[in-house]
N, C-alpha and C positions, 0 to 999 in steps of 0.2 A: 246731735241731729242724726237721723236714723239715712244715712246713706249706702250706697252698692257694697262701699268699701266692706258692710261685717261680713259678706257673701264671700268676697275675693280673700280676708285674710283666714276663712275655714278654711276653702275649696282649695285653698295652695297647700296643705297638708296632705291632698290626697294628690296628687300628681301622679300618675296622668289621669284624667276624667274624660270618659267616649261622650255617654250622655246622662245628661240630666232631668230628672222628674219632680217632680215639686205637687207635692200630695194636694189638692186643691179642693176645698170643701163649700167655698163659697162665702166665708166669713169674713169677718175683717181682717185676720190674722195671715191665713193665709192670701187673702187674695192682695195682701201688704208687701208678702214675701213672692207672688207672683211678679206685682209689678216691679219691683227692681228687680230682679232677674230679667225680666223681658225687657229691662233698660240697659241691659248687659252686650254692646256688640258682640264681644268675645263666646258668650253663653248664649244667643241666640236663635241657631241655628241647629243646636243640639239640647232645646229645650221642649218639655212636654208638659203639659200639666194633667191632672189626674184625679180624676172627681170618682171615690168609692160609693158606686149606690146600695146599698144597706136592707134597699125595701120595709123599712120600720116605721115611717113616717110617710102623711100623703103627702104632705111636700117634696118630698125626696126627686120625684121626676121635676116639677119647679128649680129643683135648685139644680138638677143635672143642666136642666137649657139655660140656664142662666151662665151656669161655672163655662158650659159650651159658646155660650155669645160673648161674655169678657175675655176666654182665649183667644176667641176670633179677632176680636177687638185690638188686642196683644201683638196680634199675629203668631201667636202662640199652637202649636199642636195639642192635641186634645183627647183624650182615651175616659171613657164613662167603663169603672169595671163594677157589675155588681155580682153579690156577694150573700150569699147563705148565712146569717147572723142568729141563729136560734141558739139559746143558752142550753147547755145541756145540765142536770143534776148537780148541784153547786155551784154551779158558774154564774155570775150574774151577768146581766143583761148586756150591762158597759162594758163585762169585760168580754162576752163571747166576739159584741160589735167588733173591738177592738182588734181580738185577737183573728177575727176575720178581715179587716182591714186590712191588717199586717202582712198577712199571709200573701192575700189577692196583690199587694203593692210588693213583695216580695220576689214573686214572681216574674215583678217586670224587668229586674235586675240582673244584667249582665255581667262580666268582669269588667272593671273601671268603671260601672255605673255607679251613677249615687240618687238618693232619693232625699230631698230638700224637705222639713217637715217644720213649722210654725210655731212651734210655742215658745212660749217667750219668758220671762224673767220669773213673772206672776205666776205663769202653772209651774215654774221650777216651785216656786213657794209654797203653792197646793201641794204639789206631789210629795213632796219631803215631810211636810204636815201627816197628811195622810198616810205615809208611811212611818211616821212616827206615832202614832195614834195607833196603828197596827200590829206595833212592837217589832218594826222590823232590825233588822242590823246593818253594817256598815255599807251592804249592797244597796238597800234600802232608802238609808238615807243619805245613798250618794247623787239620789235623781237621779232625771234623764242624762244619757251623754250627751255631748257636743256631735263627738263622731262613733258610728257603734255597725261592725260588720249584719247587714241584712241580705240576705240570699246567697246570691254571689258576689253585690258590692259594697253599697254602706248606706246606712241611713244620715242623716247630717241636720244639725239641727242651729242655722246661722243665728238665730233670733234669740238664744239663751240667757243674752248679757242685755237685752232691751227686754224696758217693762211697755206695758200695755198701754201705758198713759202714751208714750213716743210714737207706738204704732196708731192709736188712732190718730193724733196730730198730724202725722205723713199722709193716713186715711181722707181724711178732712181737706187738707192741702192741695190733692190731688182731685179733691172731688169726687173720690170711690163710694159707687154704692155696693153694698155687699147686702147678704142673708143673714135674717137672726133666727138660730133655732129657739124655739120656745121653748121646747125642755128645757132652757138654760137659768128658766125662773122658776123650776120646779123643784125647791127642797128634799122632794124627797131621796135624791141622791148624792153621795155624800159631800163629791166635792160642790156642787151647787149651795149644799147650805154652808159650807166652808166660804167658798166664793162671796156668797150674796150676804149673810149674815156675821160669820166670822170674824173672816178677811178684814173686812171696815172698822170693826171694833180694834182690833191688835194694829193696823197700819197708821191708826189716829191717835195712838199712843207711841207707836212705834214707826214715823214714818219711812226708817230706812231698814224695813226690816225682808223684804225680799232679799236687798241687796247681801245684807247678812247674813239670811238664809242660805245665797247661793252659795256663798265664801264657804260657810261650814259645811255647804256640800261638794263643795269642791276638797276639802282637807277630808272629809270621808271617803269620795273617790281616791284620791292617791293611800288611802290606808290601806280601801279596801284591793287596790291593786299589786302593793307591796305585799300584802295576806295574804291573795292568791299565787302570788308568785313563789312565796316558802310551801304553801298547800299543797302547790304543784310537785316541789320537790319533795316534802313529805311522802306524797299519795307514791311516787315513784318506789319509794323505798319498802312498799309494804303490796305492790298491785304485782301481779301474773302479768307480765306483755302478750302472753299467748293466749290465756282465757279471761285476760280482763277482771278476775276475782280478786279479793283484797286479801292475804293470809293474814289471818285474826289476829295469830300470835303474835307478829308483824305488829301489827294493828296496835295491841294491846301494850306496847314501848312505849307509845306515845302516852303525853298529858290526856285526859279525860277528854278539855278544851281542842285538844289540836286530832284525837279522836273523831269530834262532830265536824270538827271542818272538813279532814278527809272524805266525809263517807258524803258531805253536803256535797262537794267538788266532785267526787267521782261518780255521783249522779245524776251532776249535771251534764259530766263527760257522755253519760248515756244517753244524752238529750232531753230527758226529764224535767220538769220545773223545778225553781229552787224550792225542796222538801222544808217545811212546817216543824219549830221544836217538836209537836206531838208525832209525826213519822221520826223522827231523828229519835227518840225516846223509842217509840215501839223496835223501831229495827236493835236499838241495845238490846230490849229487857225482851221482846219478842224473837228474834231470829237469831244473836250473836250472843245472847245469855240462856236459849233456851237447851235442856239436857240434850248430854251428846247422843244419846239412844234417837232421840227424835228428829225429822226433817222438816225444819221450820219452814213456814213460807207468810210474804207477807207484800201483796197484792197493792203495788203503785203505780198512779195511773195504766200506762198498758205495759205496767211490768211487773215481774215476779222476784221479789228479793228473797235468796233464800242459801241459807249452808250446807255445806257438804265438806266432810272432812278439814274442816277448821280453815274452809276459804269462803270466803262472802262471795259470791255472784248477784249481778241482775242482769236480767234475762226479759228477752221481748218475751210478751205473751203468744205470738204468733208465733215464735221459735220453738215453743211446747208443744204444741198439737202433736198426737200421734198420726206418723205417717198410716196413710189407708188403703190397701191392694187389696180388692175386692175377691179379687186370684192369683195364684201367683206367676210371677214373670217368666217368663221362658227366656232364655239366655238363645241368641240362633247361634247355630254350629257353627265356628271357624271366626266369629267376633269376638274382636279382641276386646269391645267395651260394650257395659251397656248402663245404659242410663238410665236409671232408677224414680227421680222424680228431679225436681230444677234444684234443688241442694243437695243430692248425692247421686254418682254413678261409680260402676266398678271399672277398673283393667286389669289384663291377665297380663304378668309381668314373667321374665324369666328367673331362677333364685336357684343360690347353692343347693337349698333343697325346701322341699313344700309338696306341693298335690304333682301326682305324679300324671305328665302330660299324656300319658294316653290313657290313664282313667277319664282325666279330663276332658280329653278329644271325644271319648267312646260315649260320653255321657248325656241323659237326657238332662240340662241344667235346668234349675230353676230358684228364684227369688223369692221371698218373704222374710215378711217380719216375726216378729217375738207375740208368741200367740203367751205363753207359757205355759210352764211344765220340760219344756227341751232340752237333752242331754248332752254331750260331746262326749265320747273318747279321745284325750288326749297323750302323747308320745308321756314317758315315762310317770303316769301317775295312770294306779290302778283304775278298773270301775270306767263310771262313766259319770260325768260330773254335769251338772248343772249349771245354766247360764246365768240364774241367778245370784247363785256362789260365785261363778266365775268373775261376773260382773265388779261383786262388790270384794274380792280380792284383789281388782285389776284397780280400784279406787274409780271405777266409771261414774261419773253421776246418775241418779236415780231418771233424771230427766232424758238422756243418751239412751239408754239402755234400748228404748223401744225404738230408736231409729235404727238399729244395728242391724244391715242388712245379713239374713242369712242363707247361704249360698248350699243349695241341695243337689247331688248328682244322683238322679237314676233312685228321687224321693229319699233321700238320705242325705244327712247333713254333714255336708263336709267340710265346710267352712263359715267361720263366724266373722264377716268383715273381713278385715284386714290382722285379726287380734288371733284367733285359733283356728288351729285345721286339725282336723282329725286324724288320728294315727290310723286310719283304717282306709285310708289315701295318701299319706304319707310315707314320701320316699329320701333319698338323702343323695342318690342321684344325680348332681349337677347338669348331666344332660339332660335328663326328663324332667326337672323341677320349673314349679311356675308358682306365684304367688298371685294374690290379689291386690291392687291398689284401693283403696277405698280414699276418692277426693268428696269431701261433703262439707257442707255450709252450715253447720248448727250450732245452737248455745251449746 
C-alpha cells in the first residue's frame, strides 16, 4: 500500500532538508505525491508545490489554476514558473520542454533543498527501454536516480519502487481529480507509443517486468558508479590540474576502451552533455590523430576541442574571441595597475631586474594587442624577433597569443605581457627594476 513512509525513507538520506518543492504538473502522479507530502506534519510547513508553464499547450493556463486550487486545497504554497521551451536545431520538442523545465525548477534550489519529482516504477521501465533502443550504455540504462544533485540541492525521486497501477488506487481512494494531458494518446512520440502500444503487449507476457527492469537498472547503476570512480582516477593520471588538457601521450597508455571513457568523463567535467560514439570517434580520428603540422579543431556544443603540442584541450567558445580595443589604452602616470578588459589587467611589480623605472616613469604608456607583424629585441639574442616565433617557441597556444597584452612606452614596445621585455629598456639594476604582473582569466 502506497503510504508517507516511501517519502520519509528517501528524505532521511539527505539530512538536513530546509525546504521542499514537489514539481507539480497536475496529473495523477504527481498530484499523488503531492498529497502525502501535505499529509506529512513534519514536511508541511516547508512545503511548495510547483507547476512549470511551458506555454505549448492552450490548456496550460487551465491546468496552472487548477495545480493553484488543489495546493490551496493542501494548504500547500504555490509558485507557477513559466518557461521558454523552443527546441532549438536537433533538439526535440520533449527534450527542449524538458530541459527547460529542469533548468527553471533548478533554480529554485538552495543548499539542503530538494525538489520531489513523480515518476514511478513504469517510467523507470519506459526510460531504460528507450534508452536501450538508443544504444545507450551503462549511464543509460541505469535510469533515472532515486537521489541526483540539481542546482544547489537535489532532485529526489520517492515514487521509483511504486508502479502506476498503486498510484491510481491511492488516486481513487482519496477521491483526486487530476489533469489528462492529451498528448499523452498521441503516438507520435516515442515514449507514448512505447506506453500505449508496447508496454501492454510485453507486460501481458511478462507481468513482472517493470519490477525486473528496475532490478537491472539498479545493477547498471552501481557498475556504472564503480566505472566512474576508476575513470575518475584514470582521467587524473593523464589531465594538466592547471590547464585542464589531457596529455595524449598520457592518454595513449591506456586501453583503446578506457581511452573513450576518459575523454567521455572529462567532458562531462566541462559541463558538456554526455558525447555520442560519433563525437568520441571524430575527436580520435579528427583532432588526436590528425598530423602534427596541423591545428585540429573540432566544434561541440559551445565548445572547441582542439590540440596543441600533444595536449587535448576543450575550450569555451566564448573563451576564443579575440580581445577588441578599438584604441589603445593609455596606462595614467603613477598607476600601479590597469585593467585591461574583466579577464585580464596588468601590475607594475618591483624585480632584480626588468624595465628600468625611470624609463617607465618618463613614459608615455600604452596598451594593445597583437595586430601582427611585431618585433622585440630581446637581452642576449641578436636581431629583433618576432612575436610569432616567439610565441610558438614559448609552446603558447595558438588561441593565447591574441590576448597577449602588449605594453608600449613612448609608441615602442617594451614589453610583451608578463613573458618578454625588451633589451632596449632593460636594466639589471635592482633598485630601478620593475616588471609586469599579468593576472588573466583565459582558456
Amino acid at each position: 500500500m502506497l503510504t508517507t513512509n516511501i517519502i520519509t525513507s528517501v528524505l532521511i538520506n539527505l539530512k538536513p532538508v530546509k525546504h521542499i518543492y514537489v514539481a507539480y504538473s497536475g496529473g495523477v502522479d504527481s498530484h499523488v505525491l503531492l498529497h502525502l507530502c501535505a499529509n506529512m506534519p513534519k514536511l508541511h510547513s516547508r512545503l511548495t508545490a510547483v507547476y512549470v508553464h511551458h506555454g505549448l499547450q492552450a490548456e496550460a493556463d487551465d491546468w496552472a489554476v487548477h495545480c493553484e486550487q488543489v495546493s490551496r486545497q493542501l494548504g500547500v504554497a504555490f509558485i507557477c514558473l513559466s518557461v521558454e521551451a523552443q527546441a532549438a536545431n536537433g533538439v526535440s520538442p520533449e527534450e527542449a520542454a524538458r530541459d527547460a523545465r529542469y533548468q527553471a525548477l533548478a533554480t529554485l534550489l538552495s543548499r539542503d533543498d530538494v525538489l520531489l519529482l513523480a515518476q514511478h516504477q513504469d517510467d523507470q521501465l519506459e526510460t531504460v527501454l528507450l534508452q536501450l533502443f538508443r544504444g545507450a550504455g551503462l549511464r543509460g540504462l541505469a535510469g533515472m536516480p532515486v537521489i541526483a544533485p540539481l542546482g544547489l540541492g537535489h532532485s529526489v525521486r520517492p515514487l521509483l519502487t511504486i508502479t502506476k497501477q498503486a498510484i491510481l488506487a491511492y488516486a481513487e481512494q482519496q477521491s483526486m481529480s487530476w489533469v489528462e494531458d492529451p498528448t499523452n494518446q498521441s503516438n507520435a512520440f516515442d515514449r507514448n507509443l512505447l506506453r500505449n502500444t508496447v508496454l501492454p503487449l510485453l507486460t501481458e507476457r511478462w507481468p513482472m517486468l517493470a519490477t525486473t527492469v528496475a532490478r537491472s537498472a539498479r545493477h547498471c547503476a552501481e557498475a556504472h558508479e564503480a566505472l566512474q570512480v576508476q575513470t575518475e582516477l584514470a582521467l587524473k593520471t593523464v589531465l594538466d590540474v592547471n590547464t585542464q588538457a589531457i596529455d595524449i601521450e598520457k592518454l595513449s597508455a591506456h586501453s583503446a576502451y578506457q581511452q573513450r571513457l576518459i575523454i567521455r568523463y572529462w567532458l562531462q567535467a566541462q559541463g558538456l552533455k554526455l558525447p555520442s560514439e560519433a563525437l568520441l570517434l571524430a575527436v580520435f580520428e579528427q583532432v588526436i590523430g590528425a598530423r602534427q603540422s596541423r591545428d585540429p579543431e573540432l566544434i561541440y556544443q559551445q565548445a572547441s576541442i582542439r590540440r596543441f603540442r600533444n595536449q587535448l584541450y576543450c575550450l569555451p567558445l566564448a573563451s576564443l574571441k579575440s580581445p577588441i580595443i578599438e584604441a589603445p589604452l593609455v596606462w595614467p602616470t603613477g598607476q600601479a595597475a590597469l585593467t585591461i578588459n574583466e579577464h585580464s589587467h596588468l601590475t607594475v611589480v618591483g624585480a632584480e631586474n626588468g624595465i628600468n623605472r625611470d624609463v617607465w616613469q618618463a613614459a608615455v604608456i600604452t596598451v594593445r594587442f597583437r595586430q601582427g607583424g611585431e618585433k622585440i629585441a630581446l637581452m642576449g639574442r641578436a636581431g629583433r624577433q618576432s612575436l610569432k616565433n616567439l610565441c610558438q617557441e614559448a609552446a603558447i597556444p595558438p588561441w593565447q597569443r591574441d590576448k597577449l597584452p602588449l605594453v608600449y612606452l613612448d609608441g615602442q614596445l617594451a614589453a610583451v605581457a608578463d613573458c618578454w621585455i625588451s633589451r632596449e629598456v632593460w636594466t639589471e639594476d635592482a633598485n630601478k627594476s620593475v616588471r609586469l604582473a599579468w593576472q588573466k582569466n583565459c582558456a
